[in-house]
C-alpha positions as CSV (number, residue, x, y, z in Angstrom):
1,X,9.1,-7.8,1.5
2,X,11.3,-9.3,-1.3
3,X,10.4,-8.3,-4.6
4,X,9.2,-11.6,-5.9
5,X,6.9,-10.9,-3.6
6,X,5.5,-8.1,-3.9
7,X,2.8,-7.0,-6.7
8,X,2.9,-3.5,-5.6
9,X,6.1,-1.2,-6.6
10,X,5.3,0.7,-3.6
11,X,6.3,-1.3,-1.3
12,X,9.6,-2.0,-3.0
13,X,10.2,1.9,-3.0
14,X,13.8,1.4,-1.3
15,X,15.0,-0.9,-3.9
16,X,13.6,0.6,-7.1
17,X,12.5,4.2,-6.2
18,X,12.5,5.3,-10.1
19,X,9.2,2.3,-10.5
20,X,7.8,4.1,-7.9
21,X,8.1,7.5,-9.3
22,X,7.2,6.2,-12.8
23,X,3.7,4.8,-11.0
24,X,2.3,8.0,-10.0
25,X,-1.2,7.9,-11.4
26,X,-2.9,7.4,-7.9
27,X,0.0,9.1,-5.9
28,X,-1.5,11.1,-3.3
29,X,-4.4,9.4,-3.0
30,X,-2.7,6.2,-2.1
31,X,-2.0,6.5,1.5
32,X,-5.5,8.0,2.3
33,X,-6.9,4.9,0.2
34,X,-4.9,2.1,2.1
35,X,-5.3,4.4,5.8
36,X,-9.5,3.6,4.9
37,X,-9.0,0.2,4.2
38,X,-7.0,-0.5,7.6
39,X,-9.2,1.4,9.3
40,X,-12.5,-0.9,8.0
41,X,-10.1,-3.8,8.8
42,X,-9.4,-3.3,12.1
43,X,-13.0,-1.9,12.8
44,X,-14.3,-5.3,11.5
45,X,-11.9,-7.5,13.7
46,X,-13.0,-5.9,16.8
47,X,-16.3,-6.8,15.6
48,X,-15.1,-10.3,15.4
49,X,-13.7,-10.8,18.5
């Protein structure tokens, strides 16, 4: 992901770990967050199929 890119410091964490750190508000919960939103994506593309 280039940073132009990307909206989300997140996923620029290996070239600008300090905007990551600064964007902690929803820190832990992020990775269960976007782990339930894969998991409803890939549920509904089975669906699809």
């Amino acid at each position: 992901m280039s940073k132009e890119n990307s909206m989300d410091p997140a996923e620029d964490a290996e070239m600008n770990p300090t905007d990551v750190q600064n964007n902690k508000p929803d820190g832990p919960n992020r990775n269960s967050i976007l782990k339930e939103i894969v998991e409803r994506y890939l549920e509904n593309n089975k669906e699809s199929e």
